[in-house]
C-alpha positions as CSV (number, residue, x, y, z in Angstrom):
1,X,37.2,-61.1,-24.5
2,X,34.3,-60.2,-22.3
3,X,33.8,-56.1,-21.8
4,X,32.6,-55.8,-18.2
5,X,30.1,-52.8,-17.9
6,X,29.8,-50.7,-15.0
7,X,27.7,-51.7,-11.9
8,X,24.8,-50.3,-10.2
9,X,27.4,-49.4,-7.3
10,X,29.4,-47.6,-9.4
11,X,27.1,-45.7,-11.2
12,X,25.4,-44.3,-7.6
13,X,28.9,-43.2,-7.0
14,X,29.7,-41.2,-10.1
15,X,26.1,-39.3,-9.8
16,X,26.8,-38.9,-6.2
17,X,30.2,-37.0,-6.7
18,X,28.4,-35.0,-9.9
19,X,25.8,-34.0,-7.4
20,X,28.5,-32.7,-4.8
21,X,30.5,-31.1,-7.5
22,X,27.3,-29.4,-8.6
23,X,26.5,-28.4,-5.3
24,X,29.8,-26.8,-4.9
25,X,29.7,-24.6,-7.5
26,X,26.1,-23.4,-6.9
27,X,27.2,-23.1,-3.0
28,X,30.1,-21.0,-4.4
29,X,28.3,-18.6,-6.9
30,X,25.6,-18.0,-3.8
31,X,28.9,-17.4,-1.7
32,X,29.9,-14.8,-4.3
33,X,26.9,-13.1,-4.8
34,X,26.2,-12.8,-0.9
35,X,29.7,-11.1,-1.4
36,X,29.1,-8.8,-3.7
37,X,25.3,-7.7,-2.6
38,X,27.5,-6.6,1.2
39,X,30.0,-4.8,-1.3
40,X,27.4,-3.0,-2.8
41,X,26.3,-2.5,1.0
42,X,29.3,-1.2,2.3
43,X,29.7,0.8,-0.7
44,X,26.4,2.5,-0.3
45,X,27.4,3.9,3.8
46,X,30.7,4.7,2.2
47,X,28.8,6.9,0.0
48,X,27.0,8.4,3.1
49,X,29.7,9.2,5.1
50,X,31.2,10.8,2.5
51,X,27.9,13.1,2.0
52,X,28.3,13.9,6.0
53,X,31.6,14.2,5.7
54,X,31.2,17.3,3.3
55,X,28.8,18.3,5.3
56,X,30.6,19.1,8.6
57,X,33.1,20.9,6.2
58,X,30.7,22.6,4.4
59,X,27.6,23.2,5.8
60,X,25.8,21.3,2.9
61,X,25.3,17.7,1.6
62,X,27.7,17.9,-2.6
63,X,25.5,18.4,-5.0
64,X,23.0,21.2,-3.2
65,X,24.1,24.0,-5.3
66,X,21.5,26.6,-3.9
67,X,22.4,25.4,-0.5
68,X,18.9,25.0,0.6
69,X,19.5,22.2,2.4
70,X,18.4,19.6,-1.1
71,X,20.0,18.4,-2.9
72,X,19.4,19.5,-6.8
73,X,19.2,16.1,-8.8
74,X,15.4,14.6,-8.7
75,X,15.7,12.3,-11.6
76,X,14.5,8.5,-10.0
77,X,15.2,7.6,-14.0
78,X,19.0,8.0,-14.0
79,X,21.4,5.2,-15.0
80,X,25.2,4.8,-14.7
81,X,25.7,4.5,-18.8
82,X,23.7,7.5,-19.5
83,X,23.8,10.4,-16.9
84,X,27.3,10.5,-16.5
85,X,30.0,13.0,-18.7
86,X,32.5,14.3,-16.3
87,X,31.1,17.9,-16.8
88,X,31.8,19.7,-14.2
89,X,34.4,18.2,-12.9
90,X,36.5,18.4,-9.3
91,X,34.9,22.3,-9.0
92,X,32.6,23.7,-6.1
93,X,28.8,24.4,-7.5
94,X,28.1,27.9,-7.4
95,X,24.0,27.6,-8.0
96,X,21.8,24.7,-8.2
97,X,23.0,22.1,-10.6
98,X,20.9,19.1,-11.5
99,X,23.8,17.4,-13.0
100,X,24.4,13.9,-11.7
101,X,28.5,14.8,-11.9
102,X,28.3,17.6,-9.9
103,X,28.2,15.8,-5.8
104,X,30.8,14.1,-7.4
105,X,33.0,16.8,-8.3
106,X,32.1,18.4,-5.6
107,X,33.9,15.4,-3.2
108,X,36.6,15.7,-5.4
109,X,37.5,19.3,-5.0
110,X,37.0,18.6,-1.1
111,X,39.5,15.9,-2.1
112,X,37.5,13.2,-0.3
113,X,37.3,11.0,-2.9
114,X,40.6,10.9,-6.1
115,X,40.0,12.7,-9.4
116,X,38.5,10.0,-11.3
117,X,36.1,9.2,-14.1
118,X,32.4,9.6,-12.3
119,X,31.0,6.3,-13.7
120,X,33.9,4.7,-12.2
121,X,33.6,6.1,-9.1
122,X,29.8,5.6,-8.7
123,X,29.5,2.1,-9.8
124,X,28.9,-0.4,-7.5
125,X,29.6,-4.5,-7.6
126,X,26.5,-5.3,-9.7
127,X,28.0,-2.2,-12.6
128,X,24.8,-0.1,-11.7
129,X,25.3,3.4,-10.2
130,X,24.9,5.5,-6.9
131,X,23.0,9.1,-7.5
132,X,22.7,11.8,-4.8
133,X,19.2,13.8,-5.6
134,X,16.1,14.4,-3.9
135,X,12.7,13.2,-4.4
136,X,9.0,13.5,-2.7
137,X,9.2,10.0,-1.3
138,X,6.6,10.3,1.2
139,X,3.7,12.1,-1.2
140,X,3.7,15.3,1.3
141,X,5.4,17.9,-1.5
142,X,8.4,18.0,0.5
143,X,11.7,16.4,-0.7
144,X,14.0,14.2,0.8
145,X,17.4,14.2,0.3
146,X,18.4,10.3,-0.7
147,X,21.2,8.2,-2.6
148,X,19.2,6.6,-5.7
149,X,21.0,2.8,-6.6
150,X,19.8,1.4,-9.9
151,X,20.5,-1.8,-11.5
152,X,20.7,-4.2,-8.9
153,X,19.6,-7.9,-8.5
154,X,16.5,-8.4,-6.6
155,X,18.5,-10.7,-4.4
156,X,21.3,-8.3,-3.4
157,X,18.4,-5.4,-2.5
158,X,16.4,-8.0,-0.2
159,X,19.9,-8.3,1.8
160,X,21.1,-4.5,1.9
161,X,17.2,-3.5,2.8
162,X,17.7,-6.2,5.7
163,X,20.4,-5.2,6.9
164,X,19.5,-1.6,7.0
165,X,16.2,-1.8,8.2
166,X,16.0,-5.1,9.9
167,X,13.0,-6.3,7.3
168,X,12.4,-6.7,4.1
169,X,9.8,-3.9,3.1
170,X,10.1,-2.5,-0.1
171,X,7.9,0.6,0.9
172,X,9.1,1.4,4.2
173,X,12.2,2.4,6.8
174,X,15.2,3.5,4.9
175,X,15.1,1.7,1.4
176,X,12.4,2.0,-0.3
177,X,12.4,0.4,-4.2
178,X,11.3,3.1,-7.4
179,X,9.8,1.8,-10.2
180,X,9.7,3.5,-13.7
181,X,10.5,6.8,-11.6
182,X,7.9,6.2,-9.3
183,X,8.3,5.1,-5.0
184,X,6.9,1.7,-4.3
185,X,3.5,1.5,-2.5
186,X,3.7,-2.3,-2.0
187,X,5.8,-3.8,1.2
188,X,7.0,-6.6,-1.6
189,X,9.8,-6.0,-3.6
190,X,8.9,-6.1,-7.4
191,X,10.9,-9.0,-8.8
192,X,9.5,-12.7,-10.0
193,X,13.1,-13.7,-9.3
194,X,16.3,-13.0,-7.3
195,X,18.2,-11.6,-10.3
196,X,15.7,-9.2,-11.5
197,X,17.4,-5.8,-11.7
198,X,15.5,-3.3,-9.2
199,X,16.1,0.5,-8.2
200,X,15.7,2.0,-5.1
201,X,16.6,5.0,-2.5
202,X,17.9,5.2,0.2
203,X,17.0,8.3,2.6
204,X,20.2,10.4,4.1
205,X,17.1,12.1,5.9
């Protein structure tokens, strides 16, 4: 018996429905990323408004101990898996406290956010971490109060720092990338390629 083989025809069609199956699923992992990078956005005001939330209660932003108006972390080096023990915990700083737990604690015992561990509660979609602390971002000796994200794809920063600033500047408006606990000089952001994990602030200030 003669085995017939298949034809030019239907060859074309097989690779044409691999290609559109392959296109789906790299049109739905783009889909999902785009999702998480305006989680992580939406995460990041939350994390604001709470700040001015304590505020108009208290006077002060969580986390400025000495109530001098800054807040007491400055560490552009912090990261989710290393800075974070729970200690203190849901209590009201008394002095100035450079402990990445304490603005948490601190909207805890204002009960605006639920007694919970702190790298749960400051993780955002990508498993990095939020930070409230201050840092000299603009080189004038003063420092500005600002909400440090680390470990974040390249990709996701480009969309948050367009939708917060209406460009993509790594060096200027409201986010504004850090690199090896230094703020970017260059309007570029520093990745070869989307998913390169960047750091950078973003100014309450």
């Amino acid at each position: 018996m003669r085995r017939r083989g298949f034809t030019l025809v239907e060859l074309a069609i097989v690779l044409v429905i691999i290609g559109i199956i392959l296109g789906g699923v790299l049109k739905g992992k783009e889909l999902i990323n785009n999702a998480k990078a305006k989680r992580a956005l939406n995460d990041l005001k939350s994390m604001e408004v709470l700040a001015l939330s304590f505020y108009d209660r208290y006077n002060r932003l969580p986390g400025d101990g000495d109530k001098d108006g800054i807040l007491d972390g400055n560490n552009l080096n912090w990261s989710l898996d290393n800075n974070f023990d729970d200690n203190p915990s849901n209590t009201f700083l008394t002095s100035a406290n450079g402990d990445p737990d304490a603005p948490y604690a601190e909207l805890e015992r204002a009960q605006l956010i639920p007694v919970a561990p702190h790298r749960t509660t400051a993780r955002h979609a990508f498993n990095g971490g939020f930070f409230f602390m201050a840092h000299d971002i603009n080189g004038d000796n003063t420092r500005d109060n600002v909400i440090l994200v680390e470990h974040i794809p390249c990709f996701a920063a480009r969309i948050i720092d367009s939708a917060i600033d209406n460009t993509q500047d790594a060096s200027a408006g409201r986010i504004i990338e850090t690199t090896g606990g230094q703020v970017s000089q260059n309007a570029a952001w520093s990745c070869t390629n989307e998913n390169d994990f960047v750091e950078f602030v973003y100014l309450l200030d």
